[in-house]
Biopython code that builds the backbone (N, CA, C, O; Angstrom):
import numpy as np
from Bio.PDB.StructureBuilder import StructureBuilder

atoms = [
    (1, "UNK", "N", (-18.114, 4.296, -7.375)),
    (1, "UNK", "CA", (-17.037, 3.896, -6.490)),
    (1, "UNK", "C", (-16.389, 5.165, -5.926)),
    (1, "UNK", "O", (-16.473, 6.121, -6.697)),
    (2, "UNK", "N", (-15.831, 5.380, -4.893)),
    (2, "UNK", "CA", (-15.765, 6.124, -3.886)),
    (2, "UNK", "C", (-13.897, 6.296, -4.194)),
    (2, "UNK", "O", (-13.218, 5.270, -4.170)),
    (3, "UNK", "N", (-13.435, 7.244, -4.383)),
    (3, "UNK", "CA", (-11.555, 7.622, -4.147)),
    (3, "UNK", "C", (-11.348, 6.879, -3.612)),
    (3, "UNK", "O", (-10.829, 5.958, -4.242)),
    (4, "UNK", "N", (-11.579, 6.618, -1.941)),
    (4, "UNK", "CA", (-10.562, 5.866, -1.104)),
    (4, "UNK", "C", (-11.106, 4.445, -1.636)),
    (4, "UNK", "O", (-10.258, 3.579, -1.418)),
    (5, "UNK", "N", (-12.340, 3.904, -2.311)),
    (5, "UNK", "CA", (-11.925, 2.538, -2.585)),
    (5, "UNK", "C", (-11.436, 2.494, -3.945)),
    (5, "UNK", "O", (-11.168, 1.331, -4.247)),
    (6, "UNK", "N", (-11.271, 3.109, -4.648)),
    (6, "UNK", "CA", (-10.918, 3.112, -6.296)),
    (6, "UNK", "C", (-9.134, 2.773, -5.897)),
    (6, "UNK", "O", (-8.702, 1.716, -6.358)),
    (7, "UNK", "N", (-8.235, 3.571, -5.142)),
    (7, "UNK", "CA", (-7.427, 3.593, -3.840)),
    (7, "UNK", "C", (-6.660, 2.140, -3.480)),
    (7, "UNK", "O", (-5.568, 1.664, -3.791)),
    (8, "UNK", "N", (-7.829, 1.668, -2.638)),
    (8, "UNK", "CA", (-7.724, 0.470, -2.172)),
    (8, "UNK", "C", (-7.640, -1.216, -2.877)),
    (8, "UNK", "O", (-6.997, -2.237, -2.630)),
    (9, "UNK", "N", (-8.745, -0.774, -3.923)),
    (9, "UNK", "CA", (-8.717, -1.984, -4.995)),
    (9, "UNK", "C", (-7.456, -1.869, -5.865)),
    (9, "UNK", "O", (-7.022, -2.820, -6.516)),
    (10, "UNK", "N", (-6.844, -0.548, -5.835)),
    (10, "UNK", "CA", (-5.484, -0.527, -6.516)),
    (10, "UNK", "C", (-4.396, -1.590, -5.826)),
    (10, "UNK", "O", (-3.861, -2.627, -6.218)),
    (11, "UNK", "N", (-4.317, -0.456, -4.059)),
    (11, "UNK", "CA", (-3.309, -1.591, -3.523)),
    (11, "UNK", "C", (-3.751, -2.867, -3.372)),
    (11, "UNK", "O", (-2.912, -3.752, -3.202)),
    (12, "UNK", "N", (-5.104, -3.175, -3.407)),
    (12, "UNK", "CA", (-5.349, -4.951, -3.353)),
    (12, "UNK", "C", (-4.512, -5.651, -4.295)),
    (12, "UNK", "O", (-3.619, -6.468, -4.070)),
    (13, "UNK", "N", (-4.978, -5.165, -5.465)),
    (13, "UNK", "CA", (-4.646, -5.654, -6.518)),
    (13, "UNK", "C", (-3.066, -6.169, -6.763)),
    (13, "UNK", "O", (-2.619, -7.279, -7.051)),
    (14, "UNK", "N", (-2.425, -4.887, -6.524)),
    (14, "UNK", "CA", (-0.902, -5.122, -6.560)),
    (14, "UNK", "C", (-0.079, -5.438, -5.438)),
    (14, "UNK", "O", (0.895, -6.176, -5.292)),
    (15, "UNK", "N", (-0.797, -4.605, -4.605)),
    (15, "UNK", "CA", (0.175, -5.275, -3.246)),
    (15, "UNK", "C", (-0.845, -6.153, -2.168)),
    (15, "UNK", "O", (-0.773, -7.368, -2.352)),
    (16, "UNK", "N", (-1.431, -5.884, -1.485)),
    (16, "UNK", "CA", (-2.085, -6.124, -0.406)),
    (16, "UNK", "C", (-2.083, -7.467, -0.475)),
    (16, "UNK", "O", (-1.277, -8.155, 0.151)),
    (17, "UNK", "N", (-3.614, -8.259, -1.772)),
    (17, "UNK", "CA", (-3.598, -9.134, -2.455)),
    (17, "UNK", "C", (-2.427, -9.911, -2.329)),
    (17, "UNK", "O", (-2.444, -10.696, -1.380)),
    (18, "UNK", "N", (-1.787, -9.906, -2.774)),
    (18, "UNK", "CA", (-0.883, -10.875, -3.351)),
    (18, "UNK", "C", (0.011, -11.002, -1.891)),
    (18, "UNK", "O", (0.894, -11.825, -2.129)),
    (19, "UNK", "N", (0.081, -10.737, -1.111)),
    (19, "UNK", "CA", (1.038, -10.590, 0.325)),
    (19, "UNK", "C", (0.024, -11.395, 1.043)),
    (19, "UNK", "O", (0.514, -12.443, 1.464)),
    (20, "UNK", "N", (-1.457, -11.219, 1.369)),
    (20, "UNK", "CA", (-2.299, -11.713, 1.868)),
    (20, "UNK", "C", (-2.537, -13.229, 1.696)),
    (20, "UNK", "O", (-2.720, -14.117, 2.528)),
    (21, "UNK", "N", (-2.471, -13.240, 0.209)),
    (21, "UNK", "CA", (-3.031, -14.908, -0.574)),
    (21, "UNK", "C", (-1.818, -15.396, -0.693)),
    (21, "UNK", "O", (-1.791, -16.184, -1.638)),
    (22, "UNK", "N", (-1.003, -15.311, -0.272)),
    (22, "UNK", "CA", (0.349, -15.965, -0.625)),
    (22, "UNK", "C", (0.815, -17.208, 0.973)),
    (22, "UNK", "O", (0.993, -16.949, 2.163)),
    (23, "UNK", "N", (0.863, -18.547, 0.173)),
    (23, "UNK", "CA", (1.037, -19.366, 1.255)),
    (23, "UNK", "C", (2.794, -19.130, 1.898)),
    (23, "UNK", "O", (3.102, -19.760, 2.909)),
    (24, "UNK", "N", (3.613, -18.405, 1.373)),
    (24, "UNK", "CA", (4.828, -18.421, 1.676)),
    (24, "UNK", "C", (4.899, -16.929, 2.847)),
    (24, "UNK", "O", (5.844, -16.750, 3.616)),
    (25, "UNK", "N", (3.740, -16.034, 2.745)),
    (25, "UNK", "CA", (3.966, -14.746, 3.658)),
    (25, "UNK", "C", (4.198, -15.388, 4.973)),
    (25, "UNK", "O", (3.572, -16.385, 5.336)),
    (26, "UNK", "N", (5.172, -14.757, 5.728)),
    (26, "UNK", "CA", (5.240, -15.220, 7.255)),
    (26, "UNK", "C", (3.959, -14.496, 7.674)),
    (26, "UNK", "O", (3.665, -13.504, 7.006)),
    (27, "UNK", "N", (3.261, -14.800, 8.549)),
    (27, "UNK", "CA", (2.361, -13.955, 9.542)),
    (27, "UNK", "C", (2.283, -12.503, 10.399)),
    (27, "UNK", "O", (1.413, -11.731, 10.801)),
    (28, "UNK", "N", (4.197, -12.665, 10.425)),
    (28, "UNK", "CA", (4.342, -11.002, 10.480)),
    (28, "UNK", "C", (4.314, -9.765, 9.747)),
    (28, "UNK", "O", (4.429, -8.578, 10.051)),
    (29, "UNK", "N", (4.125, -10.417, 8.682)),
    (29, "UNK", "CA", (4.440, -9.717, 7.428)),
    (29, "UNK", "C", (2.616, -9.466, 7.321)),
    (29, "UNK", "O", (2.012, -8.395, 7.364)),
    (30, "UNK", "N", (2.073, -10.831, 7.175)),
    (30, "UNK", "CA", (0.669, -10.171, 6.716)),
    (30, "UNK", "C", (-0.223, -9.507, 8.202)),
    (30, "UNK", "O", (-1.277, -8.871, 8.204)),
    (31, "UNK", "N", (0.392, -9.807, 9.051)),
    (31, "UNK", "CA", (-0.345, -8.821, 10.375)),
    (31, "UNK", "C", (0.277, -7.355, 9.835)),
    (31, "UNK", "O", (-0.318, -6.301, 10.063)),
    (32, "UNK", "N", (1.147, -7.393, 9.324)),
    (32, "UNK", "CA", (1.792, -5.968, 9.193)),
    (32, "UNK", "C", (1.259, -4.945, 7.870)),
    (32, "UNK", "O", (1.536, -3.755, 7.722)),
    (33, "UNK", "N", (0.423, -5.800, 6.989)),
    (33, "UNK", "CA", (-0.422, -5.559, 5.703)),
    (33, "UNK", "C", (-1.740, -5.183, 6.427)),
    (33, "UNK", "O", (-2.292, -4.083, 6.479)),
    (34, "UNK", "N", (-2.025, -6.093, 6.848)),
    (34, "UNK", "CA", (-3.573, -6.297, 7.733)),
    (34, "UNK", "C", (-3.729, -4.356, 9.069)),
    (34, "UNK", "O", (-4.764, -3.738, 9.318)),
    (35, "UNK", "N", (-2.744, -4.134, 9.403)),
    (35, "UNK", "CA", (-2.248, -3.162, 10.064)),
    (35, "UNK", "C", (-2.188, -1.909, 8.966)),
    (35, "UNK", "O", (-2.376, -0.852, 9.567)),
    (36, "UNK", "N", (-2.048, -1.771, 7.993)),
    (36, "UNK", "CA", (-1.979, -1.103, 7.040)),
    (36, "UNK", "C", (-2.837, -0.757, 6.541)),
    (36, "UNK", "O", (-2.809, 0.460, 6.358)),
    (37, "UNK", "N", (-3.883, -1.358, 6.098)),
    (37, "UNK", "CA", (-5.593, -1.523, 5.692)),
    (37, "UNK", "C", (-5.903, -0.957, 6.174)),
    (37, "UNK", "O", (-5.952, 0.209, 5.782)),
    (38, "UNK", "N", (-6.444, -1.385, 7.631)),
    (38, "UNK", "CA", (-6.979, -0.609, 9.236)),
    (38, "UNK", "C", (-6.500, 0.509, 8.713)),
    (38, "UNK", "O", (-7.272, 1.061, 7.930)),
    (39, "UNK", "N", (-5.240, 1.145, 8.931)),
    (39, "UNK", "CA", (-4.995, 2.416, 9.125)),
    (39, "UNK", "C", (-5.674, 3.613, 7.710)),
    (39, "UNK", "O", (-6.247, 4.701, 7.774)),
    (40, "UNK", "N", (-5.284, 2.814, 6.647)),
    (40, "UNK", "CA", (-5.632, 3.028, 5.271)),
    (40, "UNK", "C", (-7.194, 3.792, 5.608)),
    (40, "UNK", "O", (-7.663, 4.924, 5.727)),
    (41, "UNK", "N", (-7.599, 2.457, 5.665)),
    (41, "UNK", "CA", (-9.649, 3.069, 6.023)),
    (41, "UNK", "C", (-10.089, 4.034, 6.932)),
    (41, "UNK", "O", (-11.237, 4.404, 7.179)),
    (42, "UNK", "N", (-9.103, 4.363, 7.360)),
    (42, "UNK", "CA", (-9.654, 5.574, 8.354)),
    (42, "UNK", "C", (-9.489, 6.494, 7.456)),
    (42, "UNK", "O", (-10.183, 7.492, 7.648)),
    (43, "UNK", "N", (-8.544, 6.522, 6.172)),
    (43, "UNK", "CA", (-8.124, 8.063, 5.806)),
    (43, "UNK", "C", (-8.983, 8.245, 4.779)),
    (43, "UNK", "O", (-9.477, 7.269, 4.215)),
    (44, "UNK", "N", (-9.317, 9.712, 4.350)),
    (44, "UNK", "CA", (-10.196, 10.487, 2.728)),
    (44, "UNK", "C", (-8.819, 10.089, 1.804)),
    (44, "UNK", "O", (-7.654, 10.176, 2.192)),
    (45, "UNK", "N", (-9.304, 9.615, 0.436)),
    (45, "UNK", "CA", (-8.435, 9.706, -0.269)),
    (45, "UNK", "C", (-7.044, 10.536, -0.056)),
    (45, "UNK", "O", (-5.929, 10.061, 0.158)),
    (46, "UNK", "N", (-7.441, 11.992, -0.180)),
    (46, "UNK", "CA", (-6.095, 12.530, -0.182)),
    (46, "UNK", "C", (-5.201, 11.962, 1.069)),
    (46, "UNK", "O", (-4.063, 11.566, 0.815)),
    (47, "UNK", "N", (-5.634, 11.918, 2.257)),
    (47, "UNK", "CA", (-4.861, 11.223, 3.336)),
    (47, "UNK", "C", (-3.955, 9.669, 2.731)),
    (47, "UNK", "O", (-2.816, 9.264, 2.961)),
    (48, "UNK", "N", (-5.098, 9.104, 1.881)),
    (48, "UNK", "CA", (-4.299, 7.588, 2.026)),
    (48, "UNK", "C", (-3.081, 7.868, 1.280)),
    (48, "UNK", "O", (-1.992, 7.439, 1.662)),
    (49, "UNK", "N", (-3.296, 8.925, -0.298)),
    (49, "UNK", "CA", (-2.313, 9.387, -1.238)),
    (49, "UNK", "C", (-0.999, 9.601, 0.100)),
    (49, "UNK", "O", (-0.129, 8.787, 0.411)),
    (50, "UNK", "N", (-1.198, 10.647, 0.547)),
    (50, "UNK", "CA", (0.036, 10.491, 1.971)),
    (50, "UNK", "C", (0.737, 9.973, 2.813)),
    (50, "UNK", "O", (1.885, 10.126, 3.232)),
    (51, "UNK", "N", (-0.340, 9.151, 3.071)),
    (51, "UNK", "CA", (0.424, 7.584, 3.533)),
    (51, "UNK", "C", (1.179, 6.698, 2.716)),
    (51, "UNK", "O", (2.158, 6.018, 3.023)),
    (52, "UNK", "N", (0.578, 6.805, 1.626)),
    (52, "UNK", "CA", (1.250, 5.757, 0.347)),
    (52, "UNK", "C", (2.823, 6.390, 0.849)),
    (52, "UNK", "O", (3.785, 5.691, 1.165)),
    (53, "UNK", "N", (2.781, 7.872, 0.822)),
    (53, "UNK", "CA", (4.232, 8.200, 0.123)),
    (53, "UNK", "C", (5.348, 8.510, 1.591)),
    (53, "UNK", "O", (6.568, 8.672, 1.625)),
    (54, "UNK", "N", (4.624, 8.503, 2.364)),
    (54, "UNK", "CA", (5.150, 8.607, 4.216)),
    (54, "UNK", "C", (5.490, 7.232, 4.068)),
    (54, "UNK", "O", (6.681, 6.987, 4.259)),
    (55, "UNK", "N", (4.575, 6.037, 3.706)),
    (55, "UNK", "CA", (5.785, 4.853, 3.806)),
    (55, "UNK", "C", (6.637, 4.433, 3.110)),
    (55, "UNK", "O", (7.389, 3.526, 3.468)),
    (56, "UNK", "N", (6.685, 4.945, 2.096)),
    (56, "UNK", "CA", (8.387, 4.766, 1.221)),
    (56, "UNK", "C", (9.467, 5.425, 2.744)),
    (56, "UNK", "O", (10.426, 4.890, 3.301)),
    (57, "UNK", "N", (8.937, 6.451, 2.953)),
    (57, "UNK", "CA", (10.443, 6.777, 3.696)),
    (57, "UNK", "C", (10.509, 6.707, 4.932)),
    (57, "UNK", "O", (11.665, 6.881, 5.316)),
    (58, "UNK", "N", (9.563, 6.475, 5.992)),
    (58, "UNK", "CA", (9.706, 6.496, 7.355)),
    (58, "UNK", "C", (10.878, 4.948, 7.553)),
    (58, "UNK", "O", (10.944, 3.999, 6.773)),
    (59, "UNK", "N", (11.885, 5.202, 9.176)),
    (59, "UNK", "CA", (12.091, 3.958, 8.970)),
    (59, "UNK", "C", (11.577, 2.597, 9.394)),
    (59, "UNK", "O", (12.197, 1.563, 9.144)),
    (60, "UNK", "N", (10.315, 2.633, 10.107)),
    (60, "UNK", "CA", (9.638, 1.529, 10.091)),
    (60, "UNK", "C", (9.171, 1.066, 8.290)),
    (60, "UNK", "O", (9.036, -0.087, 7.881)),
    (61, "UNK", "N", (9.063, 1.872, 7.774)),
    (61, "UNK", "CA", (8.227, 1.489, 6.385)),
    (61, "UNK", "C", (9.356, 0.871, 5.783)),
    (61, "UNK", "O", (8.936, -0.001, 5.023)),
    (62, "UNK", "N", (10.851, 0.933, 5.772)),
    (62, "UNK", "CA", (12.333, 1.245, 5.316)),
    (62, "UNK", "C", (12.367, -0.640, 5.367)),
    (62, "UNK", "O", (12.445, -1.430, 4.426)),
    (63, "UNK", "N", (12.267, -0.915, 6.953)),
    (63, "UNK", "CA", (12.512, -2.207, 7.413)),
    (63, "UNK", "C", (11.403, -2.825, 7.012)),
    (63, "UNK", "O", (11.668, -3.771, 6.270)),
    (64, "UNK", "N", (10.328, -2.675, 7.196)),
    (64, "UNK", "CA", (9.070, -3.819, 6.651)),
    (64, "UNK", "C", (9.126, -3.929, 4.991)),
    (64, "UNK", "O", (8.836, -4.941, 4.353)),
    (65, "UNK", "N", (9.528, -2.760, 4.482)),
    (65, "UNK", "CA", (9.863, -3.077, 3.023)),
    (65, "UNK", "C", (11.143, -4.116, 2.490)),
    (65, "UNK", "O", (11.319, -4.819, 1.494)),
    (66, "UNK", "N", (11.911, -3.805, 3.704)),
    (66, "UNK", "CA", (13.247, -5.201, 3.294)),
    (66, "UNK", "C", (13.177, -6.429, 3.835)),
    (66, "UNK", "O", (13.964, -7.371, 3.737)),
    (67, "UNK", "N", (11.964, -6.311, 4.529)),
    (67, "UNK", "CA", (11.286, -7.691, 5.125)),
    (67, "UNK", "C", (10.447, -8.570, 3.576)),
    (67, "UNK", "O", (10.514, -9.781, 3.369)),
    (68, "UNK", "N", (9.854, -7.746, 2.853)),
    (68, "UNK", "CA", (9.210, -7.809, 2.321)),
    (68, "UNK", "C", (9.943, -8.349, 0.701)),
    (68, "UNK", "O", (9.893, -9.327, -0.046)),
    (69, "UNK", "N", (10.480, -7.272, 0.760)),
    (69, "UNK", "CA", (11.833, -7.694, -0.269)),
    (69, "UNK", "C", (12.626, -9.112, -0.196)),
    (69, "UNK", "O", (12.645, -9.933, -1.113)),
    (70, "UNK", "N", (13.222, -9.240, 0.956)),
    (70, "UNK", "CA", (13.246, -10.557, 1.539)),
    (70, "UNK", "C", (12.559, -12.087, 1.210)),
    (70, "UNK", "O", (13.120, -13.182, 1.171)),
    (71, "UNK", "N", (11.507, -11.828, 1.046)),
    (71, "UNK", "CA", (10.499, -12.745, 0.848)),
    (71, "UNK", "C", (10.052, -12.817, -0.775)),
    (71, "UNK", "O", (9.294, -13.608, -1.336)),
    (72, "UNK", "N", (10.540, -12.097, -1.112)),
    (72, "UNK", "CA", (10.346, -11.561, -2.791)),
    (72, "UNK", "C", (8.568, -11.582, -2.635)),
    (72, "UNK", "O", (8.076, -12.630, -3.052)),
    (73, "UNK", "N", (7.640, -10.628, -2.126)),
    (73, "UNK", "CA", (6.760, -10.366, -2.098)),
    (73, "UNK", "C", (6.693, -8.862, -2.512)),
    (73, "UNK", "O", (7.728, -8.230, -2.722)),
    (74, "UNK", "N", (5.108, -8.148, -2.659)),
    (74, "UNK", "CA", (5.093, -6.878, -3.859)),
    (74, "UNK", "C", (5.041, -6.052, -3.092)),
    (74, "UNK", "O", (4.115, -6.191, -2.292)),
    (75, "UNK", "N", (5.868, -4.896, -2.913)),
    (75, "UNK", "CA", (5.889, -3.329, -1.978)),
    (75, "UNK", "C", (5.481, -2.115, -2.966)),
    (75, "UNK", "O", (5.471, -1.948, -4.185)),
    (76, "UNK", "N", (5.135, -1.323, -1.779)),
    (76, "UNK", "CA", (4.786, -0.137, -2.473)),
    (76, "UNK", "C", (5.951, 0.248, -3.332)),
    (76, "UNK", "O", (5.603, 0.954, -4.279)),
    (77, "UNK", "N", (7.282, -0.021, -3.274)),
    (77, "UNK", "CA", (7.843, 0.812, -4.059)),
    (77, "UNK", "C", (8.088, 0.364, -5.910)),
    (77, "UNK", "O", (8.481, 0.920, -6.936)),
    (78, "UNK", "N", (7.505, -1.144, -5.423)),
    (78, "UNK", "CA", (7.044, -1.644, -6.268)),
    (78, "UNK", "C", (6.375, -0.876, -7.572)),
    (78, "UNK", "O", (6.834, -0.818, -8.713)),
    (79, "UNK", "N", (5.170, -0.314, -7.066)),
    (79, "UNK", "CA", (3.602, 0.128, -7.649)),
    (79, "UNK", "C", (4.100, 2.132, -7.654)),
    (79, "UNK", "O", (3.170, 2.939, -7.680)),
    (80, "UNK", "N", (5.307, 2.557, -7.631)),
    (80, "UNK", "CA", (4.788, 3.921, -7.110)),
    (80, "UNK", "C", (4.972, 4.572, -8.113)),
    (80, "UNK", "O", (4.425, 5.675, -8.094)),
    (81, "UNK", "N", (5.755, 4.226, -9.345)),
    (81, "UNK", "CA", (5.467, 4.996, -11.000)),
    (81, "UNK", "C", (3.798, 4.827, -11.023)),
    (81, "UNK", "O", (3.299, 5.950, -10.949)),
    (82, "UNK", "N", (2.635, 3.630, -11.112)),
    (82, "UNK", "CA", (1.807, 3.835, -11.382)),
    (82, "UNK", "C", (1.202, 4.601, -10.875)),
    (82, "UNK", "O", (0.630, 5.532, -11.441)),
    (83, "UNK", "N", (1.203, 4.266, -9.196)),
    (83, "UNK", "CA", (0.508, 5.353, -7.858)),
    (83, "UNK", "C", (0.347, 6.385, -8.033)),
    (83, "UNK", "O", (-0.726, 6.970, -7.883)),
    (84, "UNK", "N", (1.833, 7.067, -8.555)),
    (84, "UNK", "CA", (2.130, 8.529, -8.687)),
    (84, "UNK", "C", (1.173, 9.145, -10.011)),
    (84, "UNK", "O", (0.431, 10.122, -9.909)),
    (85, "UNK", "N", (1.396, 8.269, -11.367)),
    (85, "UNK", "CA", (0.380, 8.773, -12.286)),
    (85, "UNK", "C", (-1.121, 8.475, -12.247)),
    (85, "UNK", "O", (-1.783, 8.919, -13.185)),
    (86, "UNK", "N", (-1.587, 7.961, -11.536)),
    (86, "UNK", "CA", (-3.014, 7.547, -11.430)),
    (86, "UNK", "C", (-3.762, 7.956, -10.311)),
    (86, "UNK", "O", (-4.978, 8.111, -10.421)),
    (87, "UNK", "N", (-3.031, 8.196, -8.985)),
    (87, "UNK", "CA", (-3.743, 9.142, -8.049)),
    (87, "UNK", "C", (-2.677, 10.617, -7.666)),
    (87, "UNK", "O", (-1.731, 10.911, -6.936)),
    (88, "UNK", "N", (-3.246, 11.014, -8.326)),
    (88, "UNK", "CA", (-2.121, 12.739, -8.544)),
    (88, "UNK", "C", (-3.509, 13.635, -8.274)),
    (88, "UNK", "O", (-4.684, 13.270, -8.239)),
    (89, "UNK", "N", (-2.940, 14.877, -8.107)),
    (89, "UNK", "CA", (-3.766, 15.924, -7.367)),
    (89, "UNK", "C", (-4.974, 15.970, -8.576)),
    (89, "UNK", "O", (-6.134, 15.875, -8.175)),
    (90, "UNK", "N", (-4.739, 16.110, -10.024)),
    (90, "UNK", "CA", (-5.862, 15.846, -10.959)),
    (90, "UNK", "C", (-6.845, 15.074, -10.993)),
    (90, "UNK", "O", (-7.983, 15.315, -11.396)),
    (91, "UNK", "N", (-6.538, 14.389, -10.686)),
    (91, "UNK", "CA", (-7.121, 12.913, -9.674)),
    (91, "UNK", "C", (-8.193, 13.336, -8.527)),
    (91, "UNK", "O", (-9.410, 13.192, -8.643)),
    (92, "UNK", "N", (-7.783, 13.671, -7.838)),
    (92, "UNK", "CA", (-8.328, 14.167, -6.691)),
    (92, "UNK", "C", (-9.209, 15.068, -6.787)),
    (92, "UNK", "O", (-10.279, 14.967, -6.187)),
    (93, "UNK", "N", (-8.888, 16.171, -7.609)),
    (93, "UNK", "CA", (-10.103, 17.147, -8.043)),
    (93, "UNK", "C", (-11.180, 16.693, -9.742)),
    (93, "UNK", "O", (-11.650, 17.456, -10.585)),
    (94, "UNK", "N", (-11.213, 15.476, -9.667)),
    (94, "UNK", "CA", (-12.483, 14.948, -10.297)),
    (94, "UNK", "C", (-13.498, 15.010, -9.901)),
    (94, "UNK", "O", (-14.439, 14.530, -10.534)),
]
sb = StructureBuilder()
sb.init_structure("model")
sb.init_model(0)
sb.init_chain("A")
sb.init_seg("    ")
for serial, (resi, resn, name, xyz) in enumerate(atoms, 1):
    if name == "N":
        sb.init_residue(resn, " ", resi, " ")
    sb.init_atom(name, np.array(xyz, "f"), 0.0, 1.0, " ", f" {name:<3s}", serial, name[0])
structure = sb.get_structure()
C-alpha cells in the first residue's frame, strides 16, 4: 500500500466515510468532502500531510468545519491527535 493511500483509508475511515454514508449529510456538505478527495489525490503523501493541517486553519476550512459541526458529523479536527502521531515526518521517511 502506497503513503497517500495508507493516508486516505485513514480519512475514509474516520472522516470522509462516515460524512459520505450518512443519510442526514446535506449535499453541500458531501460535494464539499467529494471536493476534498479530488484535491487530496493529486497530492504525494507529504503534500496531503499539508493539506490535512492548511485545513484546520484557512477560513474556508474554519466555516465548512462549523457546517460540519453543525450537523454533528466527523472533522478533521476531530482525528488530528491521531493524524499528528501516525503520519509525522518518521512516517514519511519509512
Amino acid at each position: 500500500m502506497t503513503k497517500e493511500q495508507e493516508i486516505m483509508d485513514f480519512l475514509y475511515e474516520k472522516v470522509f466515510g462516515p460524512i459520505l454514508n450518512s443519510k442526514e449529510a446535506p449535499l453541500s456538505i458531501k460535494n464539499g468532502v467529494n471536493l476534498t478527495i479530488g484535491r487530496m489525490n493529486e497530492f504525494s503523501a507529504k503534500k496531503m500531510i499539508r493539506y490535512f493541517w492548511s485545513a484546520l486553519a484557512t477560513d474556508n476550512a474554519i466555516k465548512f468545519s462549523k457546517k460540519l459541526k453543525a450537523e454533528n458529523l466527523p472533522r478533521f479536527e476531530d482525528v488530528f491527535e491521531e493524524f499528528r502521531d501516525r503520519f509525522n515526518d518518521e512516517w514519511l521517511k519509512k
